[in-house]
Jmol script that loads the backbone (N, CA, C; Angstrom):
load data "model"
ATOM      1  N   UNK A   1     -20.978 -20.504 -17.602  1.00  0.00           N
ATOM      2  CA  UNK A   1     -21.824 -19.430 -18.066  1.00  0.00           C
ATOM      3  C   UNK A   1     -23.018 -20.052 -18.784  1.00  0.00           C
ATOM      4  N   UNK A   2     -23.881 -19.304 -18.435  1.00  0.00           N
ATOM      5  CA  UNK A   2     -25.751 -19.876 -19.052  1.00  0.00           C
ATOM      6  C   UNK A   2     -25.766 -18.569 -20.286  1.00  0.00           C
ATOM      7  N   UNK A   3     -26.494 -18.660 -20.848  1.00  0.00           N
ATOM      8  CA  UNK A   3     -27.191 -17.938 -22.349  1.00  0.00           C
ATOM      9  C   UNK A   3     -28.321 -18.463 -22.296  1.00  0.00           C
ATOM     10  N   UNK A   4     -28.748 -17.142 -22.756  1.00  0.00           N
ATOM     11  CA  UNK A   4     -30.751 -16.845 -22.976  1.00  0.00           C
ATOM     12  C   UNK A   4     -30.555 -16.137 -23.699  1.00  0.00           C
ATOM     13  N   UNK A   5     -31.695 -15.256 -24.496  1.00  0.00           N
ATOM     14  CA  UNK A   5     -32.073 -14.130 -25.432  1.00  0.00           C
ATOM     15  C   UNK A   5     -33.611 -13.542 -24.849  1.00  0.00           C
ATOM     16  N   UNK A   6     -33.475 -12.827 -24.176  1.00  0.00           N
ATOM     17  CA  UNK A   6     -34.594 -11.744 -23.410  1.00  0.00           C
ATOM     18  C   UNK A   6     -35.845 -11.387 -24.625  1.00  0.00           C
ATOM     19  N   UNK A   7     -37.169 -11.130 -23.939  1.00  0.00           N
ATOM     20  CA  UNK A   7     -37.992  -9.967 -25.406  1.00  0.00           C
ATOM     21  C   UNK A   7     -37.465  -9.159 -26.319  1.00  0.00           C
ATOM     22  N   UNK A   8     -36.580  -8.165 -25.531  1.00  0.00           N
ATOM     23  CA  UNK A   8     -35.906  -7.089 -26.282  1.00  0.00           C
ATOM     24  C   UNK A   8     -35.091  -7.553 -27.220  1.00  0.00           C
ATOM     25  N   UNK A   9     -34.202  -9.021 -27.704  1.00  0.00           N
ATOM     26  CA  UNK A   9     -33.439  -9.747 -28.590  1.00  0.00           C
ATOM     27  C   UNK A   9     -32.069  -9.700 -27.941  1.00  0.00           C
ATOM     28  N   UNK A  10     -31.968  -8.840 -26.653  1.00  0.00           N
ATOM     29  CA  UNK A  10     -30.582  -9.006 -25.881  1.00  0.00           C
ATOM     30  C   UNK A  10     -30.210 -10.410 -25.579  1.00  0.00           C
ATOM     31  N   UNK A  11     -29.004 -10.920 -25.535  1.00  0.00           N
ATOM     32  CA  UNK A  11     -28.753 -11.930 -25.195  1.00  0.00           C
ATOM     33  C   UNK A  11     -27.987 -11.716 -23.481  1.00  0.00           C
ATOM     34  N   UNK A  12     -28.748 -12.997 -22.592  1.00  0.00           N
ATOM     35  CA  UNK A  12     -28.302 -12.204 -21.355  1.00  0.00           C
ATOM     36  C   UNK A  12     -27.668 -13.718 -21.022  1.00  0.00           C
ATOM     37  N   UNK A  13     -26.662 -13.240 -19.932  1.00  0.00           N
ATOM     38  CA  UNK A  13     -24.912 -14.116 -19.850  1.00  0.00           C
ATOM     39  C   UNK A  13     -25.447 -14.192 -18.464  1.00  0.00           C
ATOM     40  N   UNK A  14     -25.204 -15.142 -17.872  1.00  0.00           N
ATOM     41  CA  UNK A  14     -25.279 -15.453 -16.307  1.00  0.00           C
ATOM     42  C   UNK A  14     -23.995 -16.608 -16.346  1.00  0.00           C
ATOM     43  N   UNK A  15     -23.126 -15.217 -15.495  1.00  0.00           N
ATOM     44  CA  UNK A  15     -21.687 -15.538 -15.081  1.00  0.00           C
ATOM     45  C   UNK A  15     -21.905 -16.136 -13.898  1.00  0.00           C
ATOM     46  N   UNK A  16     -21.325 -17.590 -13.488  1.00  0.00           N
ATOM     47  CA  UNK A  16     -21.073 -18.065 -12.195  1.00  0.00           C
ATOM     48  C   UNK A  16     -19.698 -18.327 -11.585  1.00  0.00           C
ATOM     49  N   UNK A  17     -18.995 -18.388 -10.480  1.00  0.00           N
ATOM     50  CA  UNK A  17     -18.358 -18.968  -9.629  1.00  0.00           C
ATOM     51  C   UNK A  17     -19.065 -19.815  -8.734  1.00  0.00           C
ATOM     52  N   UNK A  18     -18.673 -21.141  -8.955  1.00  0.00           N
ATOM     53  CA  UNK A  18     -19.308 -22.060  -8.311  1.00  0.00           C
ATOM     54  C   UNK A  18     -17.859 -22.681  -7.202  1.00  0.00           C
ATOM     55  N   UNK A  19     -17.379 -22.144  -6.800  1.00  0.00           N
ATOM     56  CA  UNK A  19     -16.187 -22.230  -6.357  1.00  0.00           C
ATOM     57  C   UNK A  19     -16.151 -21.230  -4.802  1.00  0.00           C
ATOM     58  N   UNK A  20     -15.450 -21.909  -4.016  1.00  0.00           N
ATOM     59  CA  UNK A  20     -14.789 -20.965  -2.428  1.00  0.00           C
ATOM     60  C   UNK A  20     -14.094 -19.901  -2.878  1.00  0.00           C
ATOM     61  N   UNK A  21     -12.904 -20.016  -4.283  1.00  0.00           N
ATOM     62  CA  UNK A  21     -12.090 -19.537  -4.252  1.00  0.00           C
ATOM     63  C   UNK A  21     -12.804 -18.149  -5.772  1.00  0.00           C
ATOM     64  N   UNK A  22     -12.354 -16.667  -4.837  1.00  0.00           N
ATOM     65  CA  UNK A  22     -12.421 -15.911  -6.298  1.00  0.00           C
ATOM     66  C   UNK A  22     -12.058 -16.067  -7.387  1.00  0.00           C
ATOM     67  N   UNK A  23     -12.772 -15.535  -8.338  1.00  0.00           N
ATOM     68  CA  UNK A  23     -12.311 -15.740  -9.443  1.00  0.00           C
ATOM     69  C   UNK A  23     -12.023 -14.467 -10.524  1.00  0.00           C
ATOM     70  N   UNK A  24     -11.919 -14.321 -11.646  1.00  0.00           N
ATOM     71  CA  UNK A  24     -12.735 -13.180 -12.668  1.00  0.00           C
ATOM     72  C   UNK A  24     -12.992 -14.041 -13.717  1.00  0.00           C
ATOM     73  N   UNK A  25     -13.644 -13.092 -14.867  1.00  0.00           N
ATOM     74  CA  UNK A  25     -14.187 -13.199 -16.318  1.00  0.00           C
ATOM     75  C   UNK A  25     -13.879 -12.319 -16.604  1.00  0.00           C
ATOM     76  N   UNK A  26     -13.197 -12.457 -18.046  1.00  0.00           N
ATOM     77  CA  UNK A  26     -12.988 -11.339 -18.621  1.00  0.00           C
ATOM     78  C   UNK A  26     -13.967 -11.062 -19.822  1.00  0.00           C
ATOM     79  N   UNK A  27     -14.433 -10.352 -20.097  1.00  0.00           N
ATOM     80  CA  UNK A  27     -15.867  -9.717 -21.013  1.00  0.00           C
ATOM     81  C   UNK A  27     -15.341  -9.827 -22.670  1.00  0.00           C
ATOM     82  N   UNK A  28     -16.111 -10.745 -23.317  1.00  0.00           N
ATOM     83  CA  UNK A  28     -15.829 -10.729 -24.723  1.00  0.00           C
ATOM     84  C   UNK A  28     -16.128 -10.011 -25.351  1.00  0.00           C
ATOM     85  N   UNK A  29     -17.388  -8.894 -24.709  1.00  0.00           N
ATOM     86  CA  UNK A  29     -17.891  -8.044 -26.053  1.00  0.00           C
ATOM     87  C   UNK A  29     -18.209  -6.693 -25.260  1.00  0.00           C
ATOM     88  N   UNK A  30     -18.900  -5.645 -25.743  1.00  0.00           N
ATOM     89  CA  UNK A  30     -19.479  -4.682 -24.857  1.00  0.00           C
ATOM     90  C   UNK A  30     -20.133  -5.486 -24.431  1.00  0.00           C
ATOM     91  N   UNK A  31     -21.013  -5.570 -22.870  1.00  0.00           N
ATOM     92  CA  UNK A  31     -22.486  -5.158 -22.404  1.00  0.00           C
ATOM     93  C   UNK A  31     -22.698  -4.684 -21.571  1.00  0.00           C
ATOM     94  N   UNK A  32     -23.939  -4.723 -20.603  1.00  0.00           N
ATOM     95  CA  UNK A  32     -24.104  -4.305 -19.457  1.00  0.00           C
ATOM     96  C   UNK A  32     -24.440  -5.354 -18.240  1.00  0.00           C
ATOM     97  N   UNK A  33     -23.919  -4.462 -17.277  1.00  0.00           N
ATOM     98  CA  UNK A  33     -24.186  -5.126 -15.867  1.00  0.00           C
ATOM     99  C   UNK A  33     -25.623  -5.203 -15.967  1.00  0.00           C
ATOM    100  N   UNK A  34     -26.617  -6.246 -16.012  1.00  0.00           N
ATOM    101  CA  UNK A  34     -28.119  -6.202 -15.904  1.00  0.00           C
ATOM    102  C   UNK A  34     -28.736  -5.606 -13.924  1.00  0.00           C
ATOM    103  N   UNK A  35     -27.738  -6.662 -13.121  1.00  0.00           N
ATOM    104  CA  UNK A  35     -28.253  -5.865 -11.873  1.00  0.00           C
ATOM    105  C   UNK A  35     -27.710  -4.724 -11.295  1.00  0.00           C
ATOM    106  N   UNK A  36     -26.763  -4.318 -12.077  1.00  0.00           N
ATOM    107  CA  UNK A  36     -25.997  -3.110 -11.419  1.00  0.00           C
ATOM    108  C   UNK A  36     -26.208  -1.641 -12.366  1.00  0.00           C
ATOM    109  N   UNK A  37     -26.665  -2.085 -13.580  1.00  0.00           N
ATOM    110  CA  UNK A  37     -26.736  -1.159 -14.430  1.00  0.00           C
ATOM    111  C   UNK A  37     -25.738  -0.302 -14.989  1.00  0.00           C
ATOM    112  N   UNK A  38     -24.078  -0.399 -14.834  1.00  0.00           N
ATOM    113  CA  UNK A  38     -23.146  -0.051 -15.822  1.00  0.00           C
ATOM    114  C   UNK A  38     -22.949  -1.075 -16.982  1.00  0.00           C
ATOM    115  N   UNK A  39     -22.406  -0.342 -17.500  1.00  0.00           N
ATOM    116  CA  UNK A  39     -21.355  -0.712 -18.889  1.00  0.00           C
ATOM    117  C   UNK A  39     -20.465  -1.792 -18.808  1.00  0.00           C
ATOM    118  N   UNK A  40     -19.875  -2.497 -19.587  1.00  0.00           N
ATOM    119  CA  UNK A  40     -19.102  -3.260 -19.283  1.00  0.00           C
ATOM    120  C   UNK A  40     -18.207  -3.134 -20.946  1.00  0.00           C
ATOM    121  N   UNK A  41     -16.786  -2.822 -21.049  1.00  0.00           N
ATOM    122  CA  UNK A  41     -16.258  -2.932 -21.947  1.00  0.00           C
ATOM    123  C   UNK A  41     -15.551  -4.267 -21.722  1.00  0.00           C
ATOM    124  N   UNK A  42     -15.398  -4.556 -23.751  1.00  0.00           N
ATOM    125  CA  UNK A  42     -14.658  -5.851 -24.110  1.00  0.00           C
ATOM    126  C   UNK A  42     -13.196  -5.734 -23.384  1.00  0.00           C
ATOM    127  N   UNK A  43     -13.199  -6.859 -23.322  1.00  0.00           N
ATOM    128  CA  UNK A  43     -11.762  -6.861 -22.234  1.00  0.00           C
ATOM    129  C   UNK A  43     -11.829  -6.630 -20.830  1.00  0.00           C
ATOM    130  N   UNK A  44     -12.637  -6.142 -20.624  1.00  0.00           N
ATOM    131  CA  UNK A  44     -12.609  -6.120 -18.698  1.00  0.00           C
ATOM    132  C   UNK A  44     -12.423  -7.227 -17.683  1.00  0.00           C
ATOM    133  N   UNK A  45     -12.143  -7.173 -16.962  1.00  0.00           N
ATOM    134  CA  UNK A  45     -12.406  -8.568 -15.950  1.00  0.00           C
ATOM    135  C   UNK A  45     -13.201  -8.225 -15.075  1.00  0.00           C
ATOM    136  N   UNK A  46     -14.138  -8.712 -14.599  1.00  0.00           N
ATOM    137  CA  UNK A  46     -15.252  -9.208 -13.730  1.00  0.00           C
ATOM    138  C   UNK A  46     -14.571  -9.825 -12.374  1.00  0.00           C
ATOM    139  N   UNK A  47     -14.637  -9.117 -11.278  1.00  0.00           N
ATOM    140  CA  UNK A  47     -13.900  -9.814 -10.195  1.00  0.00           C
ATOM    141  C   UNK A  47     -16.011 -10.869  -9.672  1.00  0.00           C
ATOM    142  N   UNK A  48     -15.588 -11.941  -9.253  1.00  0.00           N
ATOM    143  CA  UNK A  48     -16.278 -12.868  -9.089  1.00  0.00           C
ATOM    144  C   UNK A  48     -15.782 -13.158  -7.004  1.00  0.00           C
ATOM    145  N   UNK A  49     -16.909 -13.493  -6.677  1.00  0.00           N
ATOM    146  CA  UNK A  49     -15.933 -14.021  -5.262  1.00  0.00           C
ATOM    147  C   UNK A  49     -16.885 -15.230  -5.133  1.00  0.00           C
ATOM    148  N   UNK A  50     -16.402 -15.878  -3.869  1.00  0.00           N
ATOM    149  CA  UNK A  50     -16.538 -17.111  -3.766  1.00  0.00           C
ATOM    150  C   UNK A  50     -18.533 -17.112  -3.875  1.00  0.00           C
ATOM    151  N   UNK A  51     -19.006 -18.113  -4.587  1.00  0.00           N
ATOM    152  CA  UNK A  51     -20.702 -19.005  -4.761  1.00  0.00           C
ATOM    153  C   UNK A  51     -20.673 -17.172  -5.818  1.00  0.00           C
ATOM    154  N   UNK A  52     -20.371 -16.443  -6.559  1.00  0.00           N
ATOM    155  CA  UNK A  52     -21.042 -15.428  -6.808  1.00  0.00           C
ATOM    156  C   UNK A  52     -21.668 -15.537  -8.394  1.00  0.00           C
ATOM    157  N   UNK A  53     -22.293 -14.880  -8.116  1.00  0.00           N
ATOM    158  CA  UNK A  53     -23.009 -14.789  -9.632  1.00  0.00           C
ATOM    159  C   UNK A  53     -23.243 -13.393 -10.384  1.00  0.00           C
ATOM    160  N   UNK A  54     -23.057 -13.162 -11.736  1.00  0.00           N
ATOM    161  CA  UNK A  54     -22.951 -12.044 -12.776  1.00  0.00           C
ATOM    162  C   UNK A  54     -24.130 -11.799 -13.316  1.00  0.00           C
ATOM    163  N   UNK A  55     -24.765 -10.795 -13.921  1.00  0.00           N
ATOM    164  CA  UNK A  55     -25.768 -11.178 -15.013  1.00  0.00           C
ATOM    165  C   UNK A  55     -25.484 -10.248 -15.798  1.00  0.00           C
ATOM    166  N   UNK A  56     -25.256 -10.271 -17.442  1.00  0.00           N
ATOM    167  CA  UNK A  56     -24.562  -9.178 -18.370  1.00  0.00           C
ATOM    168  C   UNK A  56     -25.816  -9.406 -19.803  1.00  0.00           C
ATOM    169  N   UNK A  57     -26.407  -8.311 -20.064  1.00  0.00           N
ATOM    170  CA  UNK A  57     -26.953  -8.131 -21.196  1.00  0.00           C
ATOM    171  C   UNK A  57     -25.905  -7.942 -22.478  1.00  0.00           C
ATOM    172  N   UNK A  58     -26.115  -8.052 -23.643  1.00  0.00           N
ATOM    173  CA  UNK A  58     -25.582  -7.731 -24.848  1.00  0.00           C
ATOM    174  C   UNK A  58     -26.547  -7.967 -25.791  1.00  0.00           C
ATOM    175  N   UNK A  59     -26.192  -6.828 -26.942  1.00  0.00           N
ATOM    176  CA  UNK A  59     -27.514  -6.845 -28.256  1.00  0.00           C
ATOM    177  C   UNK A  59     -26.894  -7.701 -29.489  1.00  0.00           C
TER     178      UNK A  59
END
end "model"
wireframe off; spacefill off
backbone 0.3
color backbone group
């Protein structure tokens, strides 16, 4: 996982699988899906599939 902090002061998460094989993440805090635009509650898992990539805002 990469970390940045956007204009707005969001800090944005770029989840990878660098891997053939699926994976998940499970979400440490609220945020949001940045390209999908839901919610994401603490505790969720993130299904990941093989080369995929996440991108999650949080304030």
């Amino acid at each position: 996982m990469s970390s940045s902090v956007n204009g707005r002061g969001e800090t944005v998460h770029v989840v990878h699988n660098w891997s053939w094989t699926p994976s998940t993440f499970t979400v440490p805090t609220d945020a949001e899906d940045v390209l999908g635009g839901d919610g994401v509650a603490p505790g969720a898992e993130l299904a990941l599939g093989a080369w995929d990539v996440r991108v999650l805002a949080t304030r």
